[in-house]
BAZA-820958 format. One record per residue (C-alpha): residue number from 1; y, x, z. Coordinates in steps of 0.05 Angstrom, whole numbers, plus 5000, padded with zeros to 4 digits. Layout:
! BAZA-820958
+-----+------+------+------+
:   n :    v :    u :    w :
+-----+------+------+------+
: NUM :    Y :    X :    Z :
...
+-----+------+------+------+
***
This chain:
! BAZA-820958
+-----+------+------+------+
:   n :    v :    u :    w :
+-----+------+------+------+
:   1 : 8195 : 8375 : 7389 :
:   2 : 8184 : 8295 : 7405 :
:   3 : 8239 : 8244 : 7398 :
:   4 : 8261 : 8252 : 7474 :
:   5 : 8264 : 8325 : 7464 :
:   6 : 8306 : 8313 : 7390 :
:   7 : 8349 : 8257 : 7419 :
:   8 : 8375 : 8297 : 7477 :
:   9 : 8391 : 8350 : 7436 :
:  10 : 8423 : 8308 : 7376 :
:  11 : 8493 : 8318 : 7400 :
:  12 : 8492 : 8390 : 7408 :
:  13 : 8463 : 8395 : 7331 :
:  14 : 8519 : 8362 : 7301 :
:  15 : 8571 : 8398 : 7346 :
:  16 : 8538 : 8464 : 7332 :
:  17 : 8522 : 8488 : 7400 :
:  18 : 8449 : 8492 : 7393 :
:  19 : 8409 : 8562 : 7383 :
:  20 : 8380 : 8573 : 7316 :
:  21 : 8307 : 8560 : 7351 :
:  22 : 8325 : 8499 : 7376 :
:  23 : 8374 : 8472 : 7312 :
:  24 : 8307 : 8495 : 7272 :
:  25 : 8253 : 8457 : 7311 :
:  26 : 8308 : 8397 : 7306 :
:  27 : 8317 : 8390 : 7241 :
:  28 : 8243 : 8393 : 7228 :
:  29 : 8231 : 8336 : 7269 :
:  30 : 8296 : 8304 : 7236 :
:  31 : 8254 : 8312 : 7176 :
:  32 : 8195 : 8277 : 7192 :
:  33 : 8235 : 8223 : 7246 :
:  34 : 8266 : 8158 : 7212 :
:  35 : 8288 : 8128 : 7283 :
:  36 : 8321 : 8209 : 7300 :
:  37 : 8349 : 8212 : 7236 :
:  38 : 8381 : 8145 : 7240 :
:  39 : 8410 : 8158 : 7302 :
:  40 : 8433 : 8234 : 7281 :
:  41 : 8478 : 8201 : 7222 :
:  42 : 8508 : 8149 : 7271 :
:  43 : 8539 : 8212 : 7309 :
:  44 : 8556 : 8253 : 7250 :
:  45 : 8587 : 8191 : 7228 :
:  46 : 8620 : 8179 : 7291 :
:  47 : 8645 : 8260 : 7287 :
:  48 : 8679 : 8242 : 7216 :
:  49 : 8717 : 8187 : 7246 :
:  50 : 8736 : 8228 : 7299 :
:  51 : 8763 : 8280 : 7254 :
:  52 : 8809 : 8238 : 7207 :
:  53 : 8831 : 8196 : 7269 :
:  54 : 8851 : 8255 : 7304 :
:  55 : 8881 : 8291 : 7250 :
:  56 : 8930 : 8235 : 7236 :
:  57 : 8948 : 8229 : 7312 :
:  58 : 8948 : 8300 : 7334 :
:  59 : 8957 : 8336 : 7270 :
:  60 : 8889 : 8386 : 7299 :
:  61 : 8822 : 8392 : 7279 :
:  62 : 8783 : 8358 : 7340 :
:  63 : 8715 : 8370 : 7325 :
:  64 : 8702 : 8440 : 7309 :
:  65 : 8757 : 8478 : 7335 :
:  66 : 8770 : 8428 : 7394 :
:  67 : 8697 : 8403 : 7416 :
:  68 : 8663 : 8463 : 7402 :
:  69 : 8697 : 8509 : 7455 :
:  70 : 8709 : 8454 : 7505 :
:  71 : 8643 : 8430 : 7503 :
:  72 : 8613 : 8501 : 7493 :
:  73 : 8638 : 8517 : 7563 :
:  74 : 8618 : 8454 : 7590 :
:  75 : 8547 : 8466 : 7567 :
:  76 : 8546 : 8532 : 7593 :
:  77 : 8566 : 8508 : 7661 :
:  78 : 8532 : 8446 : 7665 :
:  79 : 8476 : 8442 : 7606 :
:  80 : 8502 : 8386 : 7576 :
:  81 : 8568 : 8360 : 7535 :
:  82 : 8625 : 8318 : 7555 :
:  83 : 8600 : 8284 : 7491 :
:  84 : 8527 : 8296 : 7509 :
:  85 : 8544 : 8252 : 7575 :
:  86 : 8574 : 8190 : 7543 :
:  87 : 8518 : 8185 : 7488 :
:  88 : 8466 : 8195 : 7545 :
:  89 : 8498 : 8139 : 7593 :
:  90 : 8528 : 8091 : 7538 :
:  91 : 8484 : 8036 : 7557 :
:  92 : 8514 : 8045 : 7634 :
:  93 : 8591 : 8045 : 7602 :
:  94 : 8567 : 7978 : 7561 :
:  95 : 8579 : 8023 : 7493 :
:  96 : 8518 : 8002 : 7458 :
:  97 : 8493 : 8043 : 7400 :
:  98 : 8527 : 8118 : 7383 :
:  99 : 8584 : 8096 : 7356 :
: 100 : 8610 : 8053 : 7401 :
: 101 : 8626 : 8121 : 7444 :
: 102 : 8680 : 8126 : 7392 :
: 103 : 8739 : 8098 : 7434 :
: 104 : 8733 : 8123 : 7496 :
: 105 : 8725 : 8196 : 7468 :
: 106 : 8779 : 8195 : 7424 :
: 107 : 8823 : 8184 : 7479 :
: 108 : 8795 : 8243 : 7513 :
: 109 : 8801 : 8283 : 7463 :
: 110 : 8870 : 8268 : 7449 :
: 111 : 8882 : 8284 : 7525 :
: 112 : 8867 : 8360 : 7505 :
: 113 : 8910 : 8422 : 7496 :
: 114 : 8921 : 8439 : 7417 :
: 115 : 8865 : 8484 : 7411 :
: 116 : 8856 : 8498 : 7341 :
: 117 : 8814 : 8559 : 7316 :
: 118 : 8852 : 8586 : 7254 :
: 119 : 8822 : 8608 : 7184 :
: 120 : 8821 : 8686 : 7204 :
: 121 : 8787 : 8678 : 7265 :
: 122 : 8737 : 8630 : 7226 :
: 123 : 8732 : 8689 : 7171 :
: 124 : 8733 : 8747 : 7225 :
: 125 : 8669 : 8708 : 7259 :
: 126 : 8639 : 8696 : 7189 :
: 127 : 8646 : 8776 : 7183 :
: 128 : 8618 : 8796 : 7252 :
: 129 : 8553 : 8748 : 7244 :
: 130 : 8523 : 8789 : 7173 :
: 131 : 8550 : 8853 : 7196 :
: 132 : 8472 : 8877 : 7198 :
: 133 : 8437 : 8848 : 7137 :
: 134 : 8366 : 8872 : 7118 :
: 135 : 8373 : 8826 : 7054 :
: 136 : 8409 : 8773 : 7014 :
: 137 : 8389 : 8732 : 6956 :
: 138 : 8440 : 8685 : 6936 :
: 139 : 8445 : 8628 : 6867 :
: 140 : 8500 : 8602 : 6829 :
: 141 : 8536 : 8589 : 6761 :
: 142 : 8594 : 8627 : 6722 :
: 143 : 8638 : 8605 : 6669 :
: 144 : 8625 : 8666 : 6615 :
: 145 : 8566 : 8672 : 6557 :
: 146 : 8499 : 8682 : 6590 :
: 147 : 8492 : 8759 : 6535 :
: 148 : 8557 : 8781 : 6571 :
: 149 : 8587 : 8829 : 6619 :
: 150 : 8571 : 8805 : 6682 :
: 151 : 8649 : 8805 : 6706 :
: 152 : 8670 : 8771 : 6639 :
: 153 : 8696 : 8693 : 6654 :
: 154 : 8722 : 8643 : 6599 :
: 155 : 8747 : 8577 : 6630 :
: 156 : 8723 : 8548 : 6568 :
: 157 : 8647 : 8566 : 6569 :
: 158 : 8600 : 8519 : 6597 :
: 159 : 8564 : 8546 : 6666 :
: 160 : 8515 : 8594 : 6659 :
: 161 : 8460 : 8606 : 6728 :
: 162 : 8469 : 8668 : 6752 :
: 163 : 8421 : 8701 : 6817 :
: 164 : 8420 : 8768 : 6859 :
: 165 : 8369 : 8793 : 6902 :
: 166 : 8396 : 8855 : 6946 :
: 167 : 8353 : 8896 : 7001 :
: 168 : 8392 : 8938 : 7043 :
: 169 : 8338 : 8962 : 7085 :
: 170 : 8292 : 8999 : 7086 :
: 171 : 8311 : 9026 : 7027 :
: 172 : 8362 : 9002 : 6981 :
: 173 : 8342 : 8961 : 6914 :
: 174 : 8385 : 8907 : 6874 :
: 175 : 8373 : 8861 : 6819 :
: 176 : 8419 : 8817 : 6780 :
: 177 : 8402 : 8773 : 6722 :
: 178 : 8440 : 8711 : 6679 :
: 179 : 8406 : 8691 : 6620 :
: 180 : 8428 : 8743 : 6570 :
: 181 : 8419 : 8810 : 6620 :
: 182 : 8388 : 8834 : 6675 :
: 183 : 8393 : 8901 : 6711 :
: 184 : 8352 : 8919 : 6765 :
: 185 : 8348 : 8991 : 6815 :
: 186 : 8280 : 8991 : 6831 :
: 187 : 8304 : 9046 : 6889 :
: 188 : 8293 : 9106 : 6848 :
: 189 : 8330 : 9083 : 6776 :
: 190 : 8373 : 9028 : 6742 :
: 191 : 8351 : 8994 : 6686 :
: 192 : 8395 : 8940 : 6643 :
: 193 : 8359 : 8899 : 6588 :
: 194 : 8403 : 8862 : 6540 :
: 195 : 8348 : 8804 : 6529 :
: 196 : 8360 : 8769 : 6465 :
: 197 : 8373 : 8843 : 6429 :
: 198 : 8309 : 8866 : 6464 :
: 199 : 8358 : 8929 : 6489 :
: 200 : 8352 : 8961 : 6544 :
: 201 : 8392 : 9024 : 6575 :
: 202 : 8370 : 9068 : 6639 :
: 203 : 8408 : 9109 : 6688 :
: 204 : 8355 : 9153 : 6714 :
: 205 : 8382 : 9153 : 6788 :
: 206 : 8402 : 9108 : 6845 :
: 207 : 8461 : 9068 : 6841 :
: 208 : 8499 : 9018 : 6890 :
: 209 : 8532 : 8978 : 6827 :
: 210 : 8525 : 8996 : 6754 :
: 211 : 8530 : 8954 : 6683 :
: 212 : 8599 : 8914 : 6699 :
: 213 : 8557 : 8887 : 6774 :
: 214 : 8615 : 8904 : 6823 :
: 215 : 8644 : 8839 : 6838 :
: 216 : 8575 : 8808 : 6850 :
: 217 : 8560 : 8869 : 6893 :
: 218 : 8612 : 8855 : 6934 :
: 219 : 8602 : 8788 : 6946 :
: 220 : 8532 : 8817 : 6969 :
: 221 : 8557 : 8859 : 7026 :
: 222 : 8582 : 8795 : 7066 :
: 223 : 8617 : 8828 : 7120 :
: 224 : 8655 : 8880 : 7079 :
: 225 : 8669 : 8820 : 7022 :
: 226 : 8707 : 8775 : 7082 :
: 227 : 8739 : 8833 : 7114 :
: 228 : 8771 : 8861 : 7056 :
: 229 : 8795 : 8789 : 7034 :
: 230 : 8836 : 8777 : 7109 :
: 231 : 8867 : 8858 : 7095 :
: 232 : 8889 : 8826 : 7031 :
: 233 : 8915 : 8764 : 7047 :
: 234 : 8954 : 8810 : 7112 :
: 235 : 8980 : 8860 : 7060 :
: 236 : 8995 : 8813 : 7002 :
: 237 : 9015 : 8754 : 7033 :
: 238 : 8953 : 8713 : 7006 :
: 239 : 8960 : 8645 : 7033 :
: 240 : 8899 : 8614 : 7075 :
: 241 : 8880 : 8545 : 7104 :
: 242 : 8823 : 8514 : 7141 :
: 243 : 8794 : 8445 : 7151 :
: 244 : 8734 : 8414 : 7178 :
: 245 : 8689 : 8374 : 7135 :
: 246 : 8615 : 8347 : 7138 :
: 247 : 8561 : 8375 : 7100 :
: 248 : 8517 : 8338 : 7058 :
: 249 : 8471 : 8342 : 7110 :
: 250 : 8523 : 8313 : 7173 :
: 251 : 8526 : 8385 : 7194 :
: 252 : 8604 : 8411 : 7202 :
: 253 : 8626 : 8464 : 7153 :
: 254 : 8691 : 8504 : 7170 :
: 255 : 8729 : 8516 : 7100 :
: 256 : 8769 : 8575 : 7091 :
: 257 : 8825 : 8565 : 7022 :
: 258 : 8852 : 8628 : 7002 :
: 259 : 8895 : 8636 : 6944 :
: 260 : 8892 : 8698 : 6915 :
: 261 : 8940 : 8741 : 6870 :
: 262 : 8926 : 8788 : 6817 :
: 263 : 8985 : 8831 : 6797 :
: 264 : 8967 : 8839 : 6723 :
: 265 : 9033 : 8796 : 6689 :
: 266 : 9015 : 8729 : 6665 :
: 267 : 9025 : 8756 : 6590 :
: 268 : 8971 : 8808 : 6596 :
: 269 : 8911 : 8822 : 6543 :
: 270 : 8863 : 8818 : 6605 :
: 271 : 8890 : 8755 : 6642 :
: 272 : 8847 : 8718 : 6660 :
: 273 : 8791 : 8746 : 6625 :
: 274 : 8753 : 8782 : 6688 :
: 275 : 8741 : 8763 : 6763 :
: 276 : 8787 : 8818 : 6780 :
: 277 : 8850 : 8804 : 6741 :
: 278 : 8849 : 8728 : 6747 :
: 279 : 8896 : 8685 : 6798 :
: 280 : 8845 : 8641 : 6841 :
: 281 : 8833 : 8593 : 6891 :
: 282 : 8779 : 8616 : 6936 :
: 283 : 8734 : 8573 : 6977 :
: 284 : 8691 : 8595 : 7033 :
: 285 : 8650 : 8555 : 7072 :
: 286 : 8612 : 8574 : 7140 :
: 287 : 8571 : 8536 : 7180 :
: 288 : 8604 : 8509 : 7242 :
: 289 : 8558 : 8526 : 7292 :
: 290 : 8531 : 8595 : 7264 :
: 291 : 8588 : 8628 : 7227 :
: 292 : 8550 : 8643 : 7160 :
: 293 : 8577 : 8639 : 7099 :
: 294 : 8531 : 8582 : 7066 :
: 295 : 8578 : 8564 : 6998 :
: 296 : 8637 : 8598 : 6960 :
: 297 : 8678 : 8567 : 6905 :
: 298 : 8725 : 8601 : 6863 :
: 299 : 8779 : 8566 : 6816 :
: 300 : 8812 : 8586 : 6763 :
: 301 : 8896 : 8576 : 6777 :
: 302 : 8926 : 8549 : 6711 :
: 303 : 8979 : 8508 : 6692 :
: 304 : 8949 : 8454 : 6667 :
: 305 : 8898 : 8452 : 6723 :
: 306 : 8851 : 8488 : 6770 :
: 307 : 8785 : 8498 : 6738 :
: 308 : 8718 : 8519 : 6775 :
: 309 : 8699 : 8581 : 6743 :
: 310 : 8643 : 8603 : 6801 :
: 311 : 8599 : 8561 : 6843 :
: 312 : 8555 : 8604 : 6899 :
: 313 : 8513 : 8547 : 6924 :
: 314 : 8459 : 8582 : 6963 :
: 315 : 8455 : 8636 : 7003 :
: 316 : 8386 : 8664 : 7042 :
: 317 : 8401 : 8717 : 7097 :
: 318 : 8349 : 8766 : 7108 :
: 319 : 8288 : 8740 : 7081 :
: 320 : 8228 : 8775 : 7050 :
: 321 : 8231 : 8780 : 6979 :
: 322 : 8173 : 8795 : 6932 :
: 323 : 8153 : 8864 : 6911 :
: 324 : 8160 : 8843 : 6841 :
: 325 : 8225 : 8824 : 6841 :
: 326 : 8243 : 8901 : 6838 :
: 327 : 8200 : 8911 : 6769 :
: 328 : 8235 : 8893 : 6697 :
: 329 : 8184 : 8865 : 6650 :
: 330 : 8205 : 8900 : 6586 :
: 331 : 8186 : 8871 : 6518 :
: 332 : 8134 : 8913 : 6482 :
: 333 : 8192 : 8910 : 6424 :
: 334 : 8245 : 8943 : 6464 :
: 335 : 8297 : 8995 : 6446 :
: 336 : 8318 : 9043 : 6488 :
: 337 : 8389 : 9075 : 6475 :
: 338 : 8426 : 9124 : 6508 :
: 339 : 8493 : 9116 : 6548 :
: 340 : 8537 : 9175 : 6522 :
: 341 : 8568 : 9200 : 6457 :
: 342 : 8531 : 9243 : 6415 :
: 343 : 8543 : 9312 : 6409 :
: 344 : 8591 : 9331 : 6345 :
: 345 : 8603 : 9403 : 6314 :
: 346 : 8665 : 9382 : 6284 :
: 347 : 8690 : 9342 : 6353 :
: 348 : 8761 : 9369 : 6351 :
: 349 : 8770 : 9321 : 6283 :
: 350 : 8751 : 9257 : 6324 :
: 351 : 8785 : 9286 : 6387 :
: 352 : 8855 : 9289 : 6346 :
: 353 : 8849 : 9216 : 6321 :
: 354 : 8896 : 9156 : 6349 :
: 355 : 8869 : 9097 : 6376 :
: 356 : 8882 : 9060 : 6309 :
: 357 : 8853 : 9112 : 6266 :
: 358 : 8788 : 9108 : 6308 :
: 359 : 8784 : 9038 : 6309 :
: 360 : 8798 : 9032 : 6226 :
: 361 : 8736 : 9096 : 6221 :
: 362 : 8693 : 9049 : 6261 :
: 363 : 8697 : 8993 : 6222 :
: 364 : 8705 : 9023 : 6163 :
: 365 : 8635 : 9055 : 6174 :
: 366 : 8617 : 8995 : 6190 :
: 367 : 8625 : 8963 : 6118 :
: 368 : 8581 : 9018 : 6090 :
: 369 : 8529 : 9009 : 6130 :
: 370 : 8545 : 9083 : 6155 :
: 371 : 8499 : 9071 : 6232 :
: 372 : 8503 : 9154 : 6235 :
: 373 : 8578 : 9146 : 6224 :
: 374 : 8593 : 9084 : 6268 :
: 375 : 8547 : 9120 : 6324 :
: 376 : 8605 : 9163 : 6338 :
: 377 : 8652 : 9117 : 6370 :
: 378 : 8597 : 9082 : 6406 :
: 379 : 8564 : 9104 : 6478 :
: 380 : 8506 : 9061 : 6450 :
: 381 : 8451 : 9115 : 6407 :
: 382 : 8420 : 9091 : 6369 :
: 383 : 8469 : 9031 : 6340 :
: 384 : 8433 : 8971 : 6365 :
: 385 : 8393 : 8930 : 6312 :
: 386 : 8439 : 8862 : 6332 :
: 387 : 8510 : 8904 : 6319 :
: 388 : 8477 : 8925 : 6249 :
: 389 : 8458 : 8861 : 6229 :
: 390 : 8523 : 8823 : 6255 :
: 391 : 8583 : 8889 : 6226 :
: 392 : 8536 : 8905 : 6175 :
: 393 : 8584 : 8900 : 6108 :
: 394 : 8644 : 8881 : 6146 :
: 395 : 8708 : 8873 : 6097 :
: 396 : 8772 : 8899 : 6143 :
: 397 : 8829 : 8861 : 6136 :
: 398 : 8876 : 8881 : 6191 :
: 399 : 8890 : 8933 : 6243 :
: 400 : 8947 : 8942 : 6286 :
: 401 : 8985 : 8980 : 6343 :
: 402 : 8941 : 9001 : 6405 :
: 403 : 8971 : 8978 : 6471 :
: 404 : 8954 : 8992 : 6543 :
: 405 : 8932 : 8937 : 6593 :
: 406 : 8959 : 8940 : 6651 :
: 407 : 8891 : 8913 : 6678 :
: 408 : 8861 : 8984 : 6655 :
: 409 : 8860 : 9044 : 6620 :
: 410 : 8836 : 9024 : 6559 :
: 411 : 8882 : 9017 : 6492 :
: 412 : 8866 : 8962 : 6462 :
: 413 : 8875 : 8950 : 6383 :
: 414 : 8882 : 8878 : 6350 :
: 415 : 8838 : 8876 : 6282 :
: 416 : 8823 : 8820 : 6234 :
: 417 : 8759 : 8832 : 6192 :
: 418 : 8710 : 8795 : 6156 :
: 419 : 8636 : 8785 : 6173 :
: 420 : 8590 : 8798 : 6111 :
: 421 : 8566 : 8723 : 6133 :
: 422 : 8633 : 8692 : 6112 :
: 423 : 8671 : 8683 : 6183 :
: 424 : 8728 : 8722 : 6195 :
: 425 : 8742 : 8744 : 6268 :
: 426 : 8815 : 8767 : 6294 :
: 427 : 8804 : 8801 : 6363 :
: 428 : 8819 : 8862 : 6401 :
: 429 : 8783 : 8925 : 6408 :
: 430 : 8779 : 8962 : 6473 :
: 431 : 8772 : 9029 : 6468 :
: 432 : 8767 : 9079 : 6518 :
: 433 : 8771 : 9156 : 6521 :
: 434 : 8709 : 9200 : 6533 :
: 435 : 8731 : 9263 : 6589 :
: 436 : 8685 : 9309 : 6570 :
: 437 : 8694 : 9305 : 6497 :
: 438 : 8768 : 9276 : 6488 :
: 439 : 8745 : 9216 : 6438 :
: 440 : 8752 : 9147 : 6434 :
: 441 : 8700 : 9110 : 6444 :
: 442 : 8681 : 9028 : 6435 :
: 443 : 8687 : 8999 : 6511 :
: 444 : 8693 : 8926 : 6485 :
: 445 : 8719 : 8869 : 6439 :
: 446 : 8667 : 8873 : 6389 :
: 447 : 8657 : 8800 : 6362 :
+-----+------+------+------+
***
């Protein structure tokens, strides 16, 4: 593409009317073009104005919801842009450079009906465009600790990177990895590797989401992700918003806000604690002219201030990725446990205990150094050389009543103890209960 070729088509690329050919062989000359690029910025800067002038006059969003179907139909029917026109002839009007255009279509604009596309049709478009994806890879940061669950936030960690690759076709594989964990399904089996413990467990099958990867699988599957948050906000009453703004890049982004509500009570063990059971502000944002989802945001709602707990920052839509991606270098050192309870003769003894006797036998084998012992309320076998060298001689000083979460099934069982290293820890325990064998079982909360 030359400058004539760029220039005519300038207009259209901010307003987002361009086909992806064409907006790609633009930008790459945008790229390379001082003089194009100069003038590209006068009109996306002439498009901001536009927008905060007509927002305080009309109370609408002119450019994206406005422009882009008037002038959509005016390119279809004439092949070029009521906008297009006056940037072409400006010199004829006596308008000078780009943004001298300013006044006289403002007060066209302002002429308009109230057009104004609203945040579900902006989501149900976002939907529609990645309802066929071959693959996605996306990038971004979470507030948790890079060894932990994957679904685990703490508004008071520092960000840790976080990165999924996903192939849907032709045959599913997935791998997620943080700095701490990593599973991948290679297509035939799933594999998680705890890194710093050199761990690593396997399911020997095929699984769409496994190892606490739901939420980030979800966010994979585009389409499904935005069409169950619109049946939410219908059912629930979720509230949503839009607004125009311009990208980094000049391009228009159309902003979807939703605020959504978890119904686990504000004084709950789990608040807070997990994607799922947190209150957030949600913040999508889809490229004006093609519909895809290119950012997401999501806040943590507290009283003493939102806080940015998430931060998707790229996105790449079905794009090759490399055959390696879908093998998991495994240190030469690595441990290999499995993920069930061991068999016991005498199971009806553990099967009869409470929730705070198993949780007090745990520990208590613990302190001994009893691994054979302690193996029995753990899914984990063998005990993990990290959770021997950190409970290892554990002194117990506390453990009190179980209670439920209403965030889960688990009962959960505050303890105090004493690491043999001199730090004392006061936490909860999560434990769950095993169907086929009727015992508790460590599901969490282990410091």
């Amino acid at each position: 593409m030359n400058c004539a070729e760029c220039r005519d088509n300038l207009v259209a690329c901010a307003e987002g009317l361009l086909d992806r050919e064409t907006l790609l062989e633009c930008r790459a000359h945008l790229e390379t073009c001082a003089s194009c690029r100069a003038e590209y910025q006068a009109i996306a800067s002439l498009q901001q104005r536009l927008v905060a002038r007509g927002q305080a006059a009309a109370e609408v969003s002119l450019v994206a919801p406005v422009m882009q179907r008037v002038l959509q139909k005016q390119r279809e029917s004439e092949g070029e842009s009521f906008m297009s026109k006056i940037l072409k002839h400006r010199w004829g009007f006596g308008l000078g450079t780009a943004t001298g255009a300013a006044a006289i279509l403002l007060i066209a604009l302002l002429t308009l009906p109230k057009m104004q596309a609203t945040a579900e049709e902006v989501m149900t478009r976002g939907a529609q465009v990645v309802a066929k994806l071959t693959s996605i890879r996306f990038r971004g940061e979470l507030r948790t600790w890079p060894v932990d669950n994957f679904g685990y936030i703490n508004a008071d960690c520092p960000f840790c990177p976080i990165e999924l690759w996903k192939q849907f076709e032709p045959q599913l594989k997935w791998r997620i990895e943080k700095p701490g964990r990593v599973v991948v399904m290679d297509g035939e089996s799933t594999v998680m590797l705890l890194k710093p413990e050199h761990v690593a467990v396997k399911h020997p099958f095929r699984t769409t989401s496994a190892f606490d990867t739901d939420w980030l699988q979800q966010i994979a599957n585009v389409s499904e992700t935005i069409s169950n948050e619109l049946d939410n906000a219908r059912a629930k009453g979720w509230k949503l918003s839009l607004k125009q703004e311009a990208g980094t890049d000049g391009r228009l982004e159309s902003v979807v806000t939703i605020l959504a509500k978890t119904t686990v009570p504000a004084n709950d063990y789990e608040k807070n604690n997990w994607i799922w059971t947190a209150d957030t502000r949600r913040v999508y944002r889809f490229d004006a002219q093609s519909g895809l989802l290119e950012a997401m945001q999501v806040y943590l709602l507290r009283p003493s201030g939102d806080v940015k707990i998430f931060d998707l920052s790229q996105i790449d839509y079905n794009q090759p990725i490399e055959p390696g991606v879908w093998t998991l270098e495994l240190p030469a050192d690595v441990s290999w446990v499995q993920n069930q309870l061991p068999t016991l003769t005498n199971n009806a003894v553990y099967a009869a205990m409470t929730p705070e006797q198993a949780a007090k036998a745990f520990f208590e084998a613990c302190s001994r150094n009893d691994w054979g012992e302690a193996g029995k309320f753990l899914v984990e076998s063998p005990v993990p050389n990290m959770l021997k060298q950190k409970l290892g001689g554990l002194q117990i000083i506390s453990i009190g009543t179980a209670f439920t979460s209403a965030a889960g099934k688990d009962q959960i069982v505050p303890y105090e103890i004493k690491l043999q290293y001199g730090t004392n820890r006061k936490w909860n325990l999560a434990l769950a209960k095993d169907q086929a064998s009727g015992r508790w079982f460590v599901d969490g909360g282990l410091p």
